[in-house]
C-alpha positions as CSV (number, residue, x, y, z in Angstrom):
1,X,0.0,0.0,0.0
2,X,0.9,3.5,-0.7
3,X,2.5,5.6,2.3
4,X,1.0,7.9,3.3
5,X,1.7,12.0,4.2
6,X,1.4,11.6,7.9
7,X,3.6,7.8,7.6
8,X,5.5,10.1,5.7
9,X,5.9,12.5,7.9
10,X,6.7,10.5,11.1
11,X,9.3,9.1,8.9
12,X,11.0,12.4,8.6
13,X,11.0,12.8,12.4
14,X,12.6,9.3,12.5
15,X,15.7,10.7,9.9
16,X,15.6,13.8,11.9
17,X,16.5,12.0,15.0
18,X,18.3,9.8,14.2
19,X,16.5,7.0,15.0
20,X,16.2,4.8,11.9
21,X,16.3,1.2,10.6
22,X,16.6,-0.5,7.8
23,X,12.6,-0.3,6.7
24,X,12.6,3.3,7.3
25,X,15.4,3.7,4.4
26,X,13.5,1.2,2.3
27,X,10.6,3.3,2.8
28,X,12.5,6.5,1.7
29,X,13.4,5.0,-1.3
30,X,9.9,4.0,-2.4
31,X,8.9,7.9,-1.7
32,X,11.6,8.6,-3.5
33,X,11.2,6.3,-6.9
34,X,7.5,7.6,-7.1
35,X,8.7,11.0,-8.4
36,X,10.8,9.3,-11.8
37,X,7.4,9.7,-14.0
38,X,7.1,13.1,-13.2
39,X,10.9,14.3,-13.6
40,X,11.1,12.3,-16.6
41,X,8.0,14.2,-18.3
42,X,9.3,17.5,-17.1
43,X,13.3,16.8,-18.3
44,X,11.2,15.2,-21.7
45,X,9.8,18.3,-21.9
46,X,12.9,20.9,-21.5
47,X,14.7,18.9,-24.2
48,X,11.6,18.6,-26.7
49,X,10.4,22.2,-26.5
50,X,12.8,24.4,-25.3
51,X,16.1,22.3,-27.0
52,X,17.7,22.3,-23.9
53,X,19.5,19.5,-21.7
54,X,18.7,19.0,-18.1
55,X,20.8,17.6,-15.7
56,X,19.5,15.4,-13.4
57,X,19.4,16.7,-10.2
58,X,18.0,13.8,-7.6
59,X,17.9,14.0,-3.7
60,X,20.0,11.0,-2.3
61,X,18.8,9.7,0.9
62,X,21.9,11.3,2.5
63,X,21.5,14.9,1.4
64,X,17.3,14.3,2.3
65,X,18.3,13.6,5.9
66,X,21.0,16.7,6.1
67,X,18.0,19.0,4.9
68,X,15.6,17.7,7.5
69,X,18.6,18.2,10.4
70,X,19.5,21.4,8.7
71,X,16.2,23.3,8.5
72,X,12.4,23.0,10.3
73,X,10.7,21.2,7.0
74,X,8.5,18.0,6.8
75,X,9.7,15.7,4.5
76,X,6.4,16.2,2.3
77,X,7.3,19.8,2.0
78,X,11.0,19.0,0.7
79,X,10.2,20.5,-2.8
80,X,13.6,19.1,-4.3
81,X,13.1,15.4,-4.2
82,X,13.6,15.0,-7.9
83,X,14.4,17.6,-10.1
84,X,16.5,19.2,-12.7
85,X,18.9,22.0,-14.0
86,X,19.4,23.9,-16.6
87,X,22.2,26.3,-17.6
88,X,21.8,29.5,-20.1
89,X,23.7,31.9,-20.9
90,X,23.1,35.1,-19.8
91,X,20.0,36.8,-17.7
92,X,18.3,37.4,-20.5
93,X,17.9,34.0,-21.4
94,X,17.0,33.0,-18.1
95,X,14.2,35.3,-18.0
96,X,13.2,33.4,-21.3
97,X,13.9,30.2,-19.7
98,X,11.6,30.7,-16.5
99,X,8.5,32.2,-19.0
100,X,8.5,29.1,-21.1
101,X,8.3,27.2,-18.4
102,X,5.2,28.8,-16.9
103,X,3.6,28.7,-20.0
104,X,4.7,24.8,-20.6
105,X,3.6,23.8,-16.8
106,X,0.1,24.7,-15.8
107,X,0.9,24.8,-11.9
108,X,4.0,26.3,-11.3
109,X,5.9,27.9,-8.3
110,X,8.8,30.1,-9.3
111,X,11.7,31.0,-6.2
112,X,13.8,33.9,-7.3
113,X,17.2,33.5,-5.9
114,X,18.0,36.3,-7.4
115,X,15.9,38.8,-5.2
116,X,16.5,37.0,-2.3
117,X,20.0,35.1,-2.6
118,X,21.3,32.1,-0.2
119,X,24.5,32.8,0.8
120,X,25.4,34.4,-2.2
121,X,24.0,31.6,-4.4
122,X,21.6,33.3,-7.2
123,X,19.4,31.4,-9.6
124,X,15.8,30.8,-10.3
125,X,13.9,27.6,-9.3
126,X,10.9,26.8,-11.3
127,X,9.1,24.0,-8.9
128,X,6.5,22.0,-11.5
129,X,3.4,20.4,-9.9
130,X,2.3,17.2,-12.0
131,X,-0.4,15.4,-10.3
132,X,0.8,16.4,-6.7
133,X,4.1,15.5,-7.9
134,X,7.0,18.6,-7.3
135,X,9.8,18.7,-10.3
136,X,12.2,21.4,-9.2
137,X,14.3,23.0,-12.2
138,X,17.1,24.8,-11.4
139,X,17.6,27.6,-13.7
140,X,21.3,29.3,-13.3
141,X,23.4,31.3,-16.1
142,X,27.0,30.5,-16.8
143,X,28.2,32.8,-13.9
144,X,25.3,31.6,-11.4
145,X,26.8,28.4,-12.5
146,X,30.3,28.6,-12.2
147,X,29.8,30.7,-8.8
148,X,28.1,27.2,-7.7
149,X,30.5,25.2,-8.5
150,X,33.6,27.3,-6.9
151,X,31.1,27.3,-3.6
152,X,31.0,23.6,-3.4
153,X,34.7,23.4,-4.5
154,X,35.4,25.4,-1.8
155,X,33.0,24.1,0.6
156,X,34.6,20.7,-0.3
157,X,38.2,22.0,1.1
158,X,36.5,24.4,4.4
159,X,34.1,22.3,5.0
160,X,30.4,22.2,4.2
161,X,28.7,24.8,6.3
162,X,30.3,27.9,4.1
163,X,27.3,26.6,2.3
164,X,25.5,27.8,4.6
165,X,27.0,31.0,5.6
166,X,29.9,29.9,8.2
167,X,33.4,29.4,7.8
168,X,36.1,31.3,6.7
169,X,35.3,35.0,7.0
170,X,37.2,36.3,4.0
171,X,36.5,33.6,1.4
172,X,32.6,34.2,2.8
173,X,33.2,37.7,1.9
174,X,34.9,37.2,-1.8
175,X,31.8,34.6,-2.3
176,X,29.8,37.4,-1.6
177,X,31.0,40.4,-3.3
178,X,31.1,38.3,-6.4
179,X,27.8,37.4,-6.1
180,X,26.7,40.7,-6.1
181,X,28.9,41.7,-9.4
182,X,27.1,38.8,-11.0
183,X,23.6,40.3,-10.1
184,X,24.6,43.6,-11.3
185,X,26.0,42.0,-14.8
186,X,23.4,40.2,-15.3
187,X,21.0,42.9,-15.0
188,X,22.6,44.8,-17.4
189,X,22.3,41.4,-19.8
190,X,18.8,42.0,-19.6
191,X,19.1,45.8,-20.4
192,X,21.3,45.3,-23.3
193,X,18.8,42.8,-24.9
194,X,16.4,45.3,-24.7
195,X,18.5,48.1,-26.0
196,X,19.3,45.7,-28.9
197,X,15.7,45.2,-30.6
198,X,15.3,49.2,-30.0
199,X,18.2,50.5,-32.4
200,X,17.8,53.2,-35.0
201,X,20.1,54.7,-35.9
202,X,23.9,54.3,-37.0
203,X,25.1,56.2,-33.9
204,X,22.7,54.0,-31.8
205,X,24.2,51.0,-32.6
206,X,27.8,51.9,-32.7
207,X,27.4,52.9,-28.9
208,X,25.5,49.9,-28.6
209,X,28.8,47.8,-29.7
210,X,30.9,49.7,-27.5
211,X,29.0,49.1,-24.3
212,X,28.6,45.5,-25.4
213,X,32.3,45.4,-25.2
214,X,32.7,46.6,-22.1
215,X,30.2,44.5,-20.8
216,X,32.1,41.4,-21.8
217,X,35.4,42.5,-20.0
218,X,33.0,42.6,-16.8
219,X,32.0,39.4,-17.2
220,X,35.7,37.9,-18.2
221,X,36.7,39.9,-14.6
222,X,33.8,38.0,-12.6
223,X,35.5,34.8,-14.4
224,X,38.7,35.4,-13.3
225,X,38.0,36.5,-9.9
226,X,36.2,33.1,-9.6
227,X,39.4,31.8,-10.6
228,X,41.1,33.2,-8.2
229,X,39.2,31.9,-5.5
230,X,39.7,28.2,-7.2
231,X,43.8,28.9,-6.8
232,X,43.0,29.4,-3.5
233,X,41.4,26.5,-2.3
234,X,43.8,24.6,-4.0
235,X,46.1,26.2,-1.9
236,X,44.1,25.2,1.3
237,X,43.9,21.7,0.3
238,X,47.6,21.7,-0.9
239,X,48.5,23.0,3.4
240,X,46.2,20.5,4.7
């Protein structure tokens, strides 16, 4: 028989405390395999329509147990269980990205990491509802992206909780500032796209170019100063 919520639930509070066995992880597992139809529609979907290709993103039962000891959630409310991500490349397309999807998708959540970043991480999260079924798809640009990743490289070496927002102070505060740069270049992605399909004149354009150039050394600065911070956790790895 089908678990159900409140089994569900209490089987949460059982991960939560610790105080598991064996059936409780086979029950996880079951939860857990009764989200593949959805995810694969949704992924099917992405690739179909939009030519794009998801990565799977799937909760393993380890990182399901860290978020219920991490935060005050239910397991029924994790929204994460299966899902997806996507990469574009630049805000504009994202903004794209995250409209198709609301028109694809009749019931549709969208978390704007943007507004209201974690720790510095920024991206969009389109949660899909199929049949009481959530699908999330992660949305992220290449420097959303490539911020991730040096996060988890770094939280890899310092340990997981500068996920989090603890740790080292100063790599915490380098995460941060270039978060913020990303925002602020990515806002102007969007502003140049909208600039582009309003040019009239010669003069227009020609300023158009040179902004556009400039915009691209910001962005090749955000990359390096990502970089950076990827020579320097090599470094704390290489004293450890």
């Amino acid at each position: 028989m089908p678990i159900s919520r409140s089994q569900l639930d209490r089987l949460g509070d059982r991960i939560r405390q610790g105080n598991t066995k064996d059936e409780d992880f086979r029950q996880l597992e079951e939860y857990r395999s009764t989200f593949t139809q959805a995810h694969e529609k949704v992924a099917g979907t992405i690739r179909d329509i939009l030519e794009l290709e998801p990565s799977k993103r799937a909760k393993t039962k380890e990182s399901i147990a860290e978020k219920l000891l991490r935060e005050s959630i239910r397991l029924t409310q994790i929204q994460d269980i299966a899902g997806c991500r996507i990469v574009v490349q630049d805000g504009s397309e994202q903004e794209e990205a995250v409209e198709s999807l609301r028109t694809l998708f009749e019931r549709t959540t969208v978390v704007d990491r943007r507004e209201k970043p974690s720790h510095g991480y920024r991206a969009v999260h389109v949660v899909v509802n199929l049949e009481g079924k959530l699908v999330e798809v992660q949305i992220r640009t290449s420097l959303q992206h490539l911020w991730a990743e040096v996060s988890e490289k770094l939280s890899d070496v310092t340990g997981t909780a500068l996920k989090y927002g603890k740790g080292d102070g100063s790599i915490l505060a380098s995460l941060g500032e270039i978060s913020v740069e990303i925002a602020k270049c990515e806002a102007s992605d969007v502003a140049l796209k909208r600039i582009s399909e309003n040019l009239l004149s010669d003069k227009e354009r020609l300023e158009f170019e040179e902004a556009k150039i400039r915009h691209d050394r910001w962005r090749d600065t955000i990359h390096a100063a990502l970089r950076n911070l990827i020579d320097e956790a090599e470094k704390i790895k290489g004293r450890d």
